[in-house]
ZALO-173547 format. One record per residue (C-alpha): residue in three letters; residue number from 1; x, y, z. Coordinates in Angstrom, 3 decimals. Layout:
residu=ala num=NUM c1=X c2=Y c3=Z
...
***
This chain:
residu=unk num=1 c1=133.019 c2=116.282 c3=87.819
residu=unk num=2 c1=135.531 c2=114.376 c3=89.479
residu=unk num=3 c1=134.705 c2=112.686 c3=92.970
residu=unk num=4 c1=137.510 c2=110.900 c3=95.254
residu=unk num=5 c1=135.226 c2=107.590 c3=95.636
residu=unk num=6 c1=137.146 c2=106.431 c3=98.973
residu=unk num=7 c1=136.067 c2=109.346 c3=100.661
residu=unk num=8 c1=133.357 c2=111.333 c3=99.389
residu=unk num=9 c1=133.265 c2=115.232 c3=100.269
residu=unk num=10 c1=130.079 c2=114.836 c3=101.340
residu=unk num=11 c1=131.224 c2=112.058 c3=103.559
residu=unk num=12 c1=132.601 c2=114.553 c3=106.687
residu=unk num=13 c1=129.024 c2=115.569 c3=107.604
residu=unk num=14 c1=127.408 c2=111.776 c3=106.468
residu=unk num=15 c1=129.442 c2=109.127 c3=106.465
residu=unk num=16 c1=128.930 c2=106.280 c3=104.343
residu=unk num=17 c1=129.394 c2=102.021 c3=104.861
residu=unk num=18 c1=131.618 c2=100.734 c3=102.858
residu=unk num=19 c1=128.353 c2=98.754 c3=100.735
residu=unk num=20 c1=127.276 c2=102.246 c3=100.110
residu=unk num=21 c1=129.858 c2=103.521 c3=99.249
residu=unk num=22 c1=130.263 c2=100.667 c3=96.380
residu=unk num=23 c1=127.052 c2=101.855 c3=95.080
residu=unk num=24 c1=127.446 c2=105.422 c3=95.216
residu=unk num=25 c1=130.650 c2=104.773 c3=93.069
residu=unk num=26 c1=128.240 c2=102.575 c3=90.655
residu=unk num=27 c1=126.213 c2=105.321 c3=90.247
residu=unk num=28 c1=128.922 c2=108.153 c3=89.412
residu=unk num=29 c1=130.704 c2=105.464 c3=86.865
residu=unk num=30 c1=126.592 c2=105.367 c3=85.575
residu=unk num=31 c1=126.492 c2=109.230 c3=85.126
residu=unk num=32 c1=129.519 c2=109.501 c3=83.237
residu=unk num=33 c1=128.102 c2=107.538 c3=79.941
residu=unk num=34 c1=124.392 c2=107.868 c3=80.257
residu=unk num=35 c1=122.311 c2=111.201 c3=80.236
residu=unk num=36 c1=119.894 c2=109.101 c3=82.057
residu=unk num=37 c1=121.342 c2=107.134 c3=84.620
residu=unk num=38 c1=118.898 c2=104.973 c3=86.464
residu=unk num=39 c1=119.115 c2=102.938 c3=89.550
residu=unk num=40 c1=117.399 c2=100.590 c3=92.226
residu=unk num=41 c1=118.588 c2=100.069 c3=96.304
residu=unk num=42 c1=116.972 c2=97.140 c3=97.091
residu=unk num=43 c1=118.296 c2=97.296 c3=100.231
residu=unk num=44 c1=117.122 c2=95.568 c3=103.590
residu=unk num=45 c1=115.597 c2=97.665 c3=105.717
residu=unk num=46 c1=117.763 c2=99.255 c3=107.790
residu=unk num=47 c1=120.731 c2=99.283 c3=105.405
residu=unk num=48 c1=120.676 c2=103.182 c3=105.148
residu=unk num=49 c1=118.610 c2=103.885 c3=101.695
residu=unk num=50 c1=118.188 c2=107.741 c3=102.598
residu=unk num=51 c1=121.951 c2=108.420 c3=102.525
residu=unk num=52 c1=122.719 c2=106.087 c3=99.759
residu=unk num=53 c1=120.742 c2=107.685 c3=97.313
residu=unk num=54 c1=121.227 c2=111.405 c3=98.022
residu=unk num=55 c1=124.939 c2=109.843 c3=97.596
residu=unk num=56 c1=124.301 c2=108.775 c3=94.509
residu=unk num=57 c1=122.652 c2=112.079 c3=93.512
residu=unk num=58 c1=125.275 c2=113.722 c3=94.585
residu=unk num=59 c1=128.131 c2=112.021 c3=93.073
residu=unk num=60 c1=126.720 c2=112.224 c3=89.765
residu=unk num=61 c1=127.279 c2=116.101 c3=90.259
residu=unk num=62 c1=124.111 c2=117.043 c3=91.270
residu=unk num=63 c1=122.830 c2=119.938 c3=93.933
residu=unk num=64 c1=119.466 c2=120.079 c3=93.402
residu=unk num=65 c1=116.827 c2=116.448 c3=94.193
residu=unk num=66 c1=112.807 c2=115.837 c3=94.381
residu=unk num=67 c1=112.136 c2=113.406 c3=96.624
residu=unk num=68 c1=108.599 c2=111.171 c3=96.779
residu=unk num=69 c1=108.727 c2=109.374 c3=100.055
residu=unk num=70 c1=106.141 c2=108.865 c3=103.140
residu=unk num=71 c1=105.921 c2=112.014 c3=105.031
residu=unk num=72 c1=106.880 c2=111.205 c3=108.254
residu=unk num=73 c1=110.593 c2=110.468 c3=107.038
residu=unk num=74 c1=110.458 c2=114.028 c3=104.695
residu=unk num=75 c1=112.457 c2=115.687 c3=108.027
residu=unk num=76 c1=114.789 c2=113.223 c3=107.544
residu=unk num=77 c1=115.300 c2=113.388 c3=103.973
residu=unk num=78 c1=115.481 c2=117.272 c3=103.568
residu=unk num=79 c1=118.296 c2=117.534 c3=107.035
residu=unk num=80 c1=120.199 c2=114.529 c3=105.313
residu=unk num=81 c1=120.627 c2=116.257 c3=101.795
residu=unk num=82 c1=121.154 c2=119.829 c3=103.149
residu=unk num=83 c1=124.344 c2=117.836 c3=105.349
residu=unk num=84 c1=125.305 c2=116.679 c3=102.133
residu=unk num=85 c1=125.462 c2=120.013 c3=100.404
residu=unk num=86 c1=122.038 c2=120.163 c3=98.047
residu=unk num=87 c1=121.033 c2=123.477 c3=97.258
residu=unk num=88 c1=117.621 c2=122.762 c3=96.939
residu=unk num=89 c1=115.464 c2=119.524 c3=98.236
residu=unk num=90 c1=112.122 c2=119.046 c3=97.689
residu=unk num=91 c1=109.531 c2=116.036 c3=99.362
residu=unk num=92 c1=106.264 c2=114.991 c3=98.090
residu=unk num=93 c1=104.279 c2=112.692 c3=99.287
residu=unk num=94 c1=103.410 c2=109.316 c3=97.294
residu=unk num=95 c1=99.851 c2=110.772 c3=97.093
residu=unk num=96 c1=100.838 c2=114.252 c3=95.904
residu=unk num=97 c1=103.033 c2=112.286 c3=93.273
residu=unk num=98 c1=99.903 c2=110.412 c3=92.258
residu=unk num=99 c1=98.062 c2=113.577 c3=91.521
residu=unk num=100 c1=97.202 c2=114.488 c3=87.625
residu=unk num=101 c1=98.028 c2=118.178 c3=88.312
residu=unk num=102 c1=101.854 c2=117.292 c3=89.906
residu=unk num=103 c1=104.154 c2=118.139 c3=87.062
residu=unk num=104 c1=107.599 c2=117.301 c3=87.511
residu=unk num=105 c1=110.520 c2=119.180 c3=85.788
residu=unk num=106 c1=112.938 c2=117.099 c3=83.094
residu=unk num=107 c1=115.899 c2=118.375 c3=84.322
residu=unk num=108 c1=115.603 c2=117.475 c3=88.252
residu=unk num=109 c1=117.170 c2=114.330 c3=89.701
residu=unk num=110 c1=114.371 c2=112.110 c3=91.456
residu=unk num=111 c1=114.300 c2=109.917 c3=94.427
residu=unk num=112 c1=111.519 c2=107.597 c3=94.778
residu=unk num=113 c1=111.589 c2=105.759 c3=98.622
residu=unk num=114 c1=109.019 c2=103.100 c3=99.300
residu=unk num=115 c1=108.854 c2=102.451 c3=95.445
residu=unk num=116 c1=106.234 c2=99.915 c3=95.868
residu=unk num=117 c1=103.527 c2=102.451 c3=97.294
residu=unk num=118 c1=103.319 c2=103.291 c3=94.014
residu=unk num=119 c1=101.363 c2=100.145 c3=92.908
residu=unk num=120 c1=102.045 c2=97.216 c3=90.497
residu=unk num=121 c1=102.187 c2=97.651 c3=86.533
residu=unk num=122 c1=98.418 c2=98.559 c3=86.494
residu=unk num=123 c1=98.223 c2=101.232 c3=88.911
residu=unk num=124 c1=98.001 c2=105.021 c3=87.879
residu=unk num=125 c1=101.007 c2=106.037 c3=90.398
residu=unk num=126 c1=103.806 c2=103.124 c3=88.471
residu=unk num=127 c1=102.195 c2=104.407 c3=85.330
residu=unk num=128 c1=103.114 c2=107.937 c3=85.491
residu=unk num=129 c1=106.772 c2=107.334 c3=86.926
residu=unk num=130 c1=106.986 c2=105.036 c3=83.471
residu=unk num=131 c1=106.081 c2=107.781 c3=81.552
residu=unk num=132 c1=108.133 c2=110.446 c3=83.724
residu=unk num=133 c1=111.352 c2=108.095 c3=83.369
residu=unk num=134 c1=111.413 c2=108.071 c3=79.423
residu=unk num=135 c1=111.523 c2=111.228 c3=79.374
residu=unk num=136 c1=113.817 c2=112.587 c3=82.443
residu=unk num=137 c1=116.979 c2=113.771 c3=81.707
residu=unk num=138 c1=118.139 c2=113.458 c3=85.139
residu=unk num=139 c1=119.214 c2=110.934 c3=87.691
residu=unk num=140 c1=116.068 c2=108.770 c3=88.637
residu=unk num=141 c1=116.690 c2=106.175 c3=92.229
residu=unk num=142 c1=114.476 c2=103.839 c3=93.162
residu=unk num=143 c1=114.179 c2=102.108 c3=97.012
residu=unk num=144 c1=112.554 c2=100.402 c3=99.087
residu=unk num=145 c1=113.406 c2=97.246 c3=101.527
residu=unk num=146 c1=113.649 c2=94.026 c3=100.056
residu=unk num=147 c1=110.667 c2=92.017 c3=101.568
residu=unk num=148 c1=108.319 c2=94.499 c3=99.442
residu=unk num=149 c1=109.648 c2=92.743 c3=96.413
residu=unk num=150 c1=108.474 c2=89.282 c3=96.018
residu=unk num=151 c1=106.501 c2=88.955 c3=92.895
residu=unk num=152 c1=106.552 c2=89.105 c3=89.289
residu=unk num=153 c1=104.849 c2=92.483 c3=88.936
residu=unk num=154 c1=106.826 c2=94.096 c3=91.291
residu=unk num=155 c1=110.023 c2=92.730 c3=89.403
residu=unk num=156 c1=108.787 c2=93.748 c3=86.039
residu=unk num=157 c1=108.167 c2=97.375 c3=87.170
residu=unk num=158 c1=111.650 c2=97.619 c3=88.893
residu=unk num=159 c1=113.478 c2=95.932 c3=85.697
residu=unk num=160 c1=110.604 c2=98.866 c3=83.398
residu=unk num=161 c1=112.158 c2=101.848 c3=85.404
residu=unk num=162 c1=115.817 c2=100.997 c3=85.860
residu=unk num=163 c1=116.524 c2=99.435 c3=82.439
residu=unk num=164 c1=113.477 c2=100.030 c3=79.619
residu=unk num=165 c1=115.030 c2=98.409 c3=76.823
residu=unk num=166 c1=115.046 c2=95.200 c3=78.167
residu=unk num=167 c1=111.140 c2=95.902 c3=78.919
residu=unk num=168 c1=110.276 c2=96.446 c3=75.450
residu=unk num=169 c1=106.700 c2=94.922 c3=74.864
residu=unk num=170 c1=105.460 c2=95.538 c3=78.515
residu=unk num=171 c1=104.734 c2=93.181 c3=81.268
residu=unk num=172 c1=103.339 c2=90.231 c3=78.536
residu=unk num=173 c1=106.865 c2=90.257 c3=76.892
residu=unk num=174 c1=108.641 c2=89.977 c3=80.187
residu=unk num=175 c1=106.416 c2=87.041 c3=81.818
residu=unk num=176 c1=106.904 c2=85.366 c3=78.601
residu=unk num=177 c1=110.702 c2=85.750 c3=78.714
residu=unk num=178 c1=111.627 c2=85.280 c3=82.304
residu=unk num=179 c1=108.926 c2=82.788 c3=84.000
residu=unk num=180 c1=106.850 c2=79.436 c3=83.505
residu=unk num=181 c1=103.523 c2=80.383 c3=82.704
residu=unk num=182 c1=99.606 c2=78.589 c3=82.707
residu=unk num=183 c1=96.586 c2=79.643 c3=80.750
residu=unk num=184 c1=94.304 c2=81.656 c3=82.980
residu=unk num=185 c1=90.728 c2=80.174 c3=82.148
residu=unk num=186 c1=89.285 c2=83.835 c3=83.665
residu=unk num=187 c1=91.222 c2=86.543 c3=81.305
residu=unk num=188 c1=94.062 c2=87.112 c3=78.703
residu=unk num=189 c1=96.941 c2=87.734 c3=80.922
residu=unk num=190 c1=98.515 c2=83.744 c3=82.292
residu=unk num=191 c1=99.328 c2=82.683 c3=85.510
residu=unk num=192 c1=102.915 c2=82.877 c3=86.670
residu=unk num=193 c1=104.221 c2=79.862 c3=88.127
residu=unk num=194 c1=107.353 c2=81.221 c3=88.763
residu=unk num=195 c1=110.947 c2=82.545 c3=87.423
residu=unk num=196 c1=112.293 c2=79.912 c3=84.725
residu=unk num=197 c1=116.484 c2=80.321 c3=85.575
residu=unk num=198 c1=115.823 c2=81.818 c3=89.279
residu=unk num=199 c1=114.257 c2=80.569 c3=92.806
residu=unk num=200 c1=112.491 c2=83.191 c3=93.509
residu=unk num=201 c1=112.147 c2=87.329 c3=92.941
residu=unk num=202 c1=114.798 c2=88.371 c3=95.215
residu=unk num=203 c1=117.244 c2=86.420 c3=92.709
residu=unk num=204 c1=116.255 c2=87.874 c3=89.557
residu=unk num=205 c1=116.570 c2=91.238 c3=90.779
residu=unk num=206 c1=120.080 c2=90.764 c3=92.320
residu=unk num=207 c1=120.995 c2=89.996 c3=89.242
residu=unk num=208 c1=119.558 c2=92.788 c3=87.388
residu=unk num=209 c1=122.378 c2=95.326 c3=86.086
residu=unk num=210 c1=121.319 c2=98.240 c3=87.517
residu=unk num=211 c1=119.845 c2=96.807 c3=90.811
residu=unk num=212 c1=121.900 c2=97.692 c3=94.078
residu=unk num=213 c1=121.107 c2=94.934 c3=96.342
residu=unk num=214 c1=121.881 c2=94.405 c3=99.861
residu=unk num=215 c1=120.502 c2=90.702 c3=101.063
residu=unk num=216 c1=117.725 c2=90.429 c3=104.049
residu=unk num=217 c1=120.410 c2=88.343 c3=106.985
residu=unk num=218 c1=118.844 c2=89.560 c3=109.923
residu=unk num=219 c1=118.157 c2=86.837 c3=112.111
residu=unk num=220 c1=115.362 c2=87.333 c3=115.161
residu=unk num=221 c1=113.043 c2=85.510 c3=116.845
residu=unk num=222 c1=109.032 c2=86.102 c3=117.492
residu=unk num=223 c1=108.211 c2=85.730 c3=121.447
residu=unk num=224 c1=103.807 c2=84.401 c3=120.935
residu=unk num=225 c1=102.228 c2=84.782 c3=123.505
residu=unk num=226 c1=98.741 c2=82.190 c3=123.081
residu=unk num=227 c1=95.776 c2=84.073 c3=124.803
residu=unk num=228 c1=92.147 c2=82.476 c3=124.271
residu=unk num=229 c1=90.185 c2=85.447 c3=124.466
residu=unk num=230 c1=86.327 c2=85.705 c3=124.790
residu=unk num=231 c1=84.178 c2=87.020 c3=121.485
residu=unk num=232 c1=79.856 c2=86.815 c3=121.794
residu=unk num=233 c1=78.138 c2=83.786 c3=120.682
residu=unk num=234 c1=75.940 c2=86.050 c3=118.297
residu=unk num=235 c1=78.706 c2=87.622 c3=116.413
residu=unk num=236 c1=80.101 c2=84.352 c3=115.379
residu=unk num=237 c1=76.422 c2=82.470 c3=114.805
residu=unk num=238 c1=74.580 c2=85.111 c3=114.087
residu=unk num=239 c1=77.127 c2=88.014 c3=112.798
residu=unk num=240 c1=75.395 c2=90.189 c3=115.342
residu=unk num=241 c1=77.805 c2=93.423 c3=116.660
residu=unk num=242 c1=75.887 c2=94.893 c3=119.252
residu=unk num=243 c1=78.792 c2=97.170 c3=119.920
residu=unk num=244 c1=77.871 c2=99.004 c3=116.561
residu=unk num=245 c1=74.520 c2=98.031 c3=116.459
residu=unk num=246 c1=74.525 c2=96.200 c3=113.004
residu=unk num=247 c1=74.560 c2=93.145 c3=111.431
residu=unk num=248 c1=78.258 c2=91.674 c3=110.295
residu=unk num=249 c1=77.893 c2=92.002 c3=106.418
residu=unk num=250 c1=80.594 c2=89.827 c3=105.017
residu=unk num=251 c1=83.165 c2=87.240 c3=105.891
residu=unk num=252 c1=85.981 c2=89.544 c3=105.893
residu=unk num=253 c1=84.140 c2=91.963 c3=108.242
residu=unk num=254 c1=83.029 c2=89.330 c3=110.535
residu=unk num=255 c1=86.829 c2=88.847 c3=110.647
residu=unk num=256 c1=88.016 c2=92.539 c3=111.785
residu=unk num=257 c1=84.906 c2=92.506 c3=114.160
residu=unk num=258 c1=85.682 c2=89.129 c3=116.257
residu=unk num=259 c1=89.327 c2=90.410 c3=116.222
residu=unk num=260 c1=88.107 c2=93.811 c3=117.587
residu=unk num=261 c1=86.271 c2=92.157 c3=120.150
residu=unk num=262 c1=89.040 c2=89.765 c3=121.300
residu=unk num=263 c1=91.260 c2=92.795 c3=121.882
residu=unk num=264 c1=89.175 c2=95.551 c3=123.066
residu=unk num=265 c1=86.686 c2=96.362 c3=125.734
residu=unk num=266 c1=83.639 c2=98.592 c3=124.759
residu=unk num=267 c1=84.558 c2=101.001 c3=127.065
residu=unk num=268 c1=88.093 c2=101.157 c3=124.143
residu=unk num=269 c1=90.418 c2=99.273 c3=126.773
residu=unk num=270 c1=92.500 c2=96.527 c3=126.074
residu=unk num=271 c1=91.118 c2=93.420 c3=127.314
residu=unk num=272 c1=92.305 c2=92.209 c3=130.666
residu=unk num=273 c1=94.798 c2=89.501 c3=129.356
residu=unk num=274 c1=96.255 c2=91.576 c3=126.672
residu=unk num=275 c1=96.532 c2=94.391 c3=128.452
residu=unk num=276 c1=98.675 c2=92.520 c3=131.385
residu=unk num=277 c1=100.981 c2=91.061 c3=128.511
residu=unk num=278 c1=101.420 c2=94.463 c3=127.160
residu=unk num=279 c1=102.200 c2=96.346 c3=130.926
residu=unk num=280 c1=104.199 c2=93.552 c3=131.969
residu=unk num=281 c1=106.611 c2=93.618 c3=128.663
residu=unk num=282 c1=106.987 c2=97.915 c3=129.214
residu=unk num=283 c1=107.493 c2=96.923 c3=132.843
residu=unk num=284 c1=110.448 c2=94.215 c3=131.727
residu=unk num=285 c1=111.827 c2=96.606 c3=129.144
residu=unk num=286 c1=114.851 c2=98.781 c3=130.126
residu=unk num=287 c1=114.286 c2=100.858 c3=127.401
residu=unk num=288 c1=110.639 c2=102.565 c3=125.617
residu=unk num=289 c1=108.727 c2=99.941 c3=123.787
residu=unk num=290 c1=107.176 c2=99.987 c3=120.217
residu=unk num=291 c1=103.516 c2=98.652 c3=120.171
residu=unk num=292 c1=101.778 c2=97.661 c3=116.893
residu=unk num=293 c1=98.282 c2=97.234 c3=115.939
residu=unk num=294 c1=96.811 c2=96.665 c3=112.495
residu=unk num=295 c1=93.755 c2=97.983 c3=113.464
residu=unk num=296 c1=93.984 c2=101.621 c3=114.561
residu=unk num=297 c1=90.922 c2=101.148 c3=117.278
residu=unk num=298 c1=93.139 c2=98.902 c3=118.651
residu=unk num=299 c1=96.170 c2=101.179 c3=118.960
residu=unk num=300 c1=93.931 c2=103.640 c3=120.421
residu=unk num=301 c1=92.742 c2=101.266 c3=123.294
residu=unk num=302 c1=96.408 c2=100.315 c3=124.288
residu=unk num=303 c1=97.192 c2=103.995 c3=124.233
residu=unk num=304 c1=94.218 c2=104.048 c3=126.811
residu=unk num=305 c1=95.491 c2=101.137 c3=128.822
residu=unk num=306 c1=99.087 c2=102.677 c3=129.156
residu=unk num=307 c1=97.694 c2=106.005 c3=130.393
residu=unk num=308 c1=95.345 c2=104.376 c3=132.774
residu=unk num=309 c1=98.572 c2=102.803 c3=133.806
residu=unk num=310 c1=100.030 c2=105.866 c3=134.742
residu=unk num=311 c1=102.372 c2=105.249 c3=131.626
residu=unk num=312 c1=103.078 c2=107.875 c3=129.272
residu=unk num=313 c1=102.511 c2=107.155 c3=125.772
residu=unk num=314 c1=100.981 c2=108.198 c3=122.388
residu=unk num=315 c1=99.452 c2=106.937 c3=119.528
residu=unk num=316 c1=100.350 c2=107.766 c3=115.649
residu=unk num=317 c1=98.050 c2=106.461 c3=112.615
residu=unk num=318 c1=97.126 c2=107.151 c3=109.064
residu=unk num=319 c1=95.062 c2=109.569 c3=109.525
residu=unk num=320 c1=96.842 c2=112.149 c3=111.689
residu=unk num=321 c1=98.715 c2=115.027 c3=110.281
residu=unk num=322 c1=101.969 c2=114.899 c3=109.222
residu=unk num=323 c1=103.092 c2=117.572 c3=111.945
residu=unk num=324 c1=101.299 c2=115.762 c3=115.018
residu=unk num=325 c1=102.687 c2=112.530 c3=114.030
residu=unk num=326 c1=106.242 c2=113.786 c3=113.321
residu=unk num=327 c1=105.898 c2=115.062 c3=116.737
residu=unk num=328 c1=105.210 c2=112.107 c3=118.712
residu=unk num=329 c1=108.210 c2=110.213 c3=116.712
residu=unk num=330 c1=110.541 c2=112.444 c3=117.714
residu=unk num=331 c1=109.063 c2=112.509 c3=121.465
residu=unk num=332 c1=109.613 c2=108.957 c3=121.296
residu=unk num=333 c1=113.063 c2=108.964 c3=119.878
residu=unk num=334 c1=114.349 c2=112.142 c3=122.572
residu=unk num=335 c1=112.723 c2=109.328 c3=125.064
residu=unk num=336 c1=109.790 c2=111.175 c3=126.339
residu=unk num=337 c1=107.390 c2=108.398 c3=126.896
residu=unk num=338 c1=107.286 c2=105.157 c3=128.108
residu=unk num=339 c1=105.620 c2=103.678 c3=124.624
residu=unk num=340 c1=105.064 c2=104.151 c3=121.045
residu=unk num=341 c1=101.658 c2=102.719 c3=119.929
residu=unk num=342 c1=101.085 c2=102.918 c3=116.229
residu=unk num=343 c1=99.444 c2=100.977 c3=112.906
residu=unk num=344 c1=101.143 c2=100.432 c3=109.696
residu=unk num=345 c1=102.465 c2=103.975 c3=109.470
residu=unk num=346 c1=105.044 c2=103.017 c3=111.982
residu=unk num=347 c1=106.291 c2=99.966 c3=109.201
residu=unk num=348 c1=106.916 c2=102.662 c3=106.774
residu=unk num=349 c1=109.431 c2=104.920 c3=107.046
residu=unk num=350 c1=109.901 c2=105.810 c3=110.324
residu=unk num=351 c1=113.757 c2=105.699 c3=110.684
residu=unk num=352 c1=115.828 c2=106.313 c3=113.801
residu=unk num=353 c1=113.812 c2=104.225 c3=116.827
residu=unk num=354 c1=116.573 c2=101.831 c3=117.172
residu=unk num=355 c1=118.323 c2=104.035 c3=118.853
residu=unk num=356 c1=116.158 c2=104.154 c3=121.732
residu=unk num=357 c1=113.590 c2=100.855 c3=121.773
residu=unk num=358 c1=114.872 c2=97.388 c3=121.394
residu=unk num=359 c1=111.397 c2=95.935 c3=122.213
residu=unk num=360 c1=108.233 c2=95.352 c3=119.609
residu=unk num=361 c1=104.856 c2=94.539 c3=120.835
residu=unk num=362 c1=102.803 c2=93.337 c3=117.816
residu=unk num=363 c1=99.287 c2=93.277 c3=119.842
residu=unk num=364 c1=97.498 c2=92.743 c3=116.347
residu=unk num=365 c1=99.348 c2=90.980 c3=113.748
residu=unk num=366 c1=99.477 c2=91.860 c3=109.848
residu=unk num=367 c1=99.056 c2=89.272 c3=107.747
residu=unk num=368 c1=101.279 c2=91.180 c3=104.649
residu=unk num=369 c1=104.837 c2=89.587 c3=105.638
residu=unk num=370 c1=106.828 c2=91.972 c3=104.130
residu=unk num=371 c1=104.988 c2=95.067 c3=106.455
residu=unk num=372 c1=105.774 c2=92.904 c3=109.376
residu=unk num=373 c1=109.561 c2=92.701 c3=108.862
residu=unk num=374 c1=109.816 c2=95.899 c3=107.805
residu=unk num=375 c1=108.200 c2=96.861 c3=111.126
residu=unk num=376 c1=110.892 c2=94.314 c3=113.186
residu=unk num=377 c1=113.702 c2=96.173 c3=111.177
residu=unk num=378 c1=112.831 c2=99.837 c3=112.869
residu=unk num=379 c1=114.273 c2=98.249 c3=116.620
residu=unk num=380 c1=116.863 c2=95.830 c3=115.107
residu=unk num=381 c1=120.707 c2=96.907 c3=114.279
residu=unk num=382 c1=121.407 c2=99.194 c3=111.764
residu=unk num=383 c1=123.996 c2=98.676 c3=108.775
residu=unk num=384 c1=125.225 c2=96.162 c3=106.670
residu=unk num=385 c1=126.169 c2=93.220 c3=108.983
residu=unk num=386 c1=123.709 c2=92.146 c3=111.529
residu=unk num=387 c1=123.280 c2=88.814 c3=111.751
residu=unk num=388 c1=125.264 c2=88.726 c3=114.913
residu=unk num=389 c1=123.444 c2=88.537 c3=118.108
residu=unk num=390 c1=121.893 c2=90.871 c3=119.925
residu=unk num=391 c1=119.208 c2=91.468 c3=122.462
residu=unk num=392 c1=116.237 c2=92.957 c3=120.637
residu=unk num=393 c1=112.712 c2=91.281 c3=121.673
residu=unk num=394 c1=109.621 c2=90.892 c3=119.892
residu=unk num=395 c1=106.662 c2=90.136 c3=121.409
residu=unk num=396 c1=103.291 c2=88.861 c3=119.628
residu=unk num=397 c1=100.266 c2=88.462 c3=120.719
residu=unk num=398 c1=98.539 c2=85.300 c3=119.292
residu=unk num=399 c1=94.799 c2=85.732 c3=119.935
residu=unk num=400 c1=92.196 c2=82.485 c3=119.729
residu=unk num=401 c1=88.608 c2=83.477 c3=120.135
residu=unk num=402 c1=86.065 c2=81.131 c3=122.657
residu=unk num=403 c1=82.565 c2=81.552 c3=122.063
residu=unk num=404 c1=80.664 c2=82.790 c3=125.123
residu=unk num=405 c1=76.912 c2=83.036 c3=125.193
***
């Protein structure tokens, strides 16, 4: 199948970058010596993965795609490869992928987004894409952003899928080959020090062969905003929560729980401070803001606050369905509320709010770095260049507890 690569036909209902467009030509020059052409976008977030690798899909002369990505973006996906001519598109979820009874057919192409909610080398979901991927005699893409890739395991299973030969004797083979290594006095497997002949992991996959990658220049700043907020002498003595009527059990929970109670009232408010930080910044903002909590009690008081405010927002979280939470995105993006208050879900997936918010409230931060730029990239510019300036604020809220008896 021939394809014009400076202007695919595809291209009058979903035009392409010119970046993409290099790598959707990569991919059809792929197809036409390989049976089983294999590919990675490690693109920045925001770079366009969804149309890039339907492109590719497409280009290799394919009208039919499965597609495992997060649900709230399976809209997206199924409208974006219908406009570019698939006859039949079908979305999973990473979960549903997971599953021992999923069976996948041999002969269908397959899109994997967020490649990394799949797990490392170890985990059942990597395992059966490795076995699926021998065996597929169809187009197989891989994406995700590129701050979800910055370790050896995550290298090695990129490098397994898109190029198994140079895998051959699993992830011992490769640490040996490509990084400085220490004996691990607890088990058999060493300690990586690092890459041997690269800086980091974001170099050794650029320079993979079948890696598509589009570097992370976005340039923004983080507004903190220092509060000293008030937590119970007991809790941090004692490891006494009388809000749940328990003791504190571990370290890690004491954490959560003087975080909690730094940021939320027990009547599920925000706390006085925060909550003026938060109203003043939707009061500032000429367009609808983006609020973030880690902590999905948290989101839920803020969505509280902003009503009591006579603001009109919603909350969206892991454990809503897909429908209600694809709902209240696209309120948000038609510009139906004043706010968008959501956990980790809203890091993931959730394409199209630039168009409508240029302001991020991070009212309780993540500590996984690659979640929180992802989540910055869903308000910043879209495409391949945007390191130029530009007027999109986030805000964060930088919490210190005092003790108070």
């Amino acid at each position: 199948m021939h394809v014009d690569t400076s202007v695919y036909a595809f291209e009058k209902e979903v035009p392409l970058h010119d970046y993409q467009r290099a790598s959707v030509a990569r991919a059809e020059a792929m197809a036409q010596y390989s049976s089983q052409p294999r590919m990675c976008l490690y693109y920045k977030t925001g770079a366009g993965k969804t149309r890039t690798a339907l492109a590719c899909v497409r280009a290799m002369g394919k009208e039919i795609v499965l597609i495992v990505a997060p649900p709230t973006t399976h809209s997206l996906w199924e409208q974006t490869a219908r406009d570019m001519g698939f006859s039949t598109v079908t979305t999973m979820s990473h979960a549903k992928f997971r599953q021992p009874d999923t069976k996948l057919s041999r002969l269908q192409p397959l899109v994997i987004d967020e490649f990394h909610m799949l797990g490392g080398y170890k985990a059942a979901g990597f395992k059966k894409l490795e076995k699926i991927a021998a065996h597929l005699g169809a187009p197989l893409i891989i994406c995700s952003a590129t701050p979800n890739y910055n370790d050896v395991d995550r290298c090695y299973c990129i490098q397994r899928i898109t190029d198994r030969r140079a895998t051959e004797g699993g992830y011992l083979s490769f640490i040996y080959k490509h990084c400085d290594t220490e004996v691990n006095p607890f088990g058999h497997v060493p300690r990586v020090k690092g890459f041997t002949s690269y800086p980091d992991a974001a170099s050794f996959l650029a320079d993979l062969p079948n890696v598509e990658y589009i570097e992370d220049d976005l340039v923004y700043d983080i507004e903190d905003v220092e509060l000293e907020l008030h937590v119970p002498e007991e809790l941090v003595t004692l490891g006494v929560d009388r809000r749940r009527h328990k003791m504190v059990g571990s370290l890690i929970e004491r954490k959560h729980t003087v975080i909690d109670h730094m940021l939320r009232t027990e009547e599920n408010f925000l706390e006085p401070d925060v909550e003026d930080t938060l109203l003043q910044v939707i009061k500032d903002s000429p367009t609808p803001v983006l609020v973030f909590a880690v902590h999905k009690a948290v989101a839920m008081a803020a969505v509280n606050s902003l009503i009591d405010a006579k603001y009109v927002a919603l909350g969206v979280h892991g454990q809503m369905s897909k429908t209600a939470k694809n709902q209240a995105i696209e309120d948000f993006k038609v510009g139906r509320m004043n706010a968008l208050v959501g956990t980790q879900t809203l890091a993931t997936g959730t394409d199209g709010l630039d168009k409508v918010c240029d302001t991020l409230v991070i009212l309780d931060d993540t500590e996984d770095g690659a979640m929180r730029r992802q989540l910055v990239g869903r308000i910043m510019p879209r495409g391949h260049a945007t390191t130029t300036s530009h007027s999109n604020r986030v805000v964060r809220i930088v919490a210190t507890p005092s003790v108070r008896s």
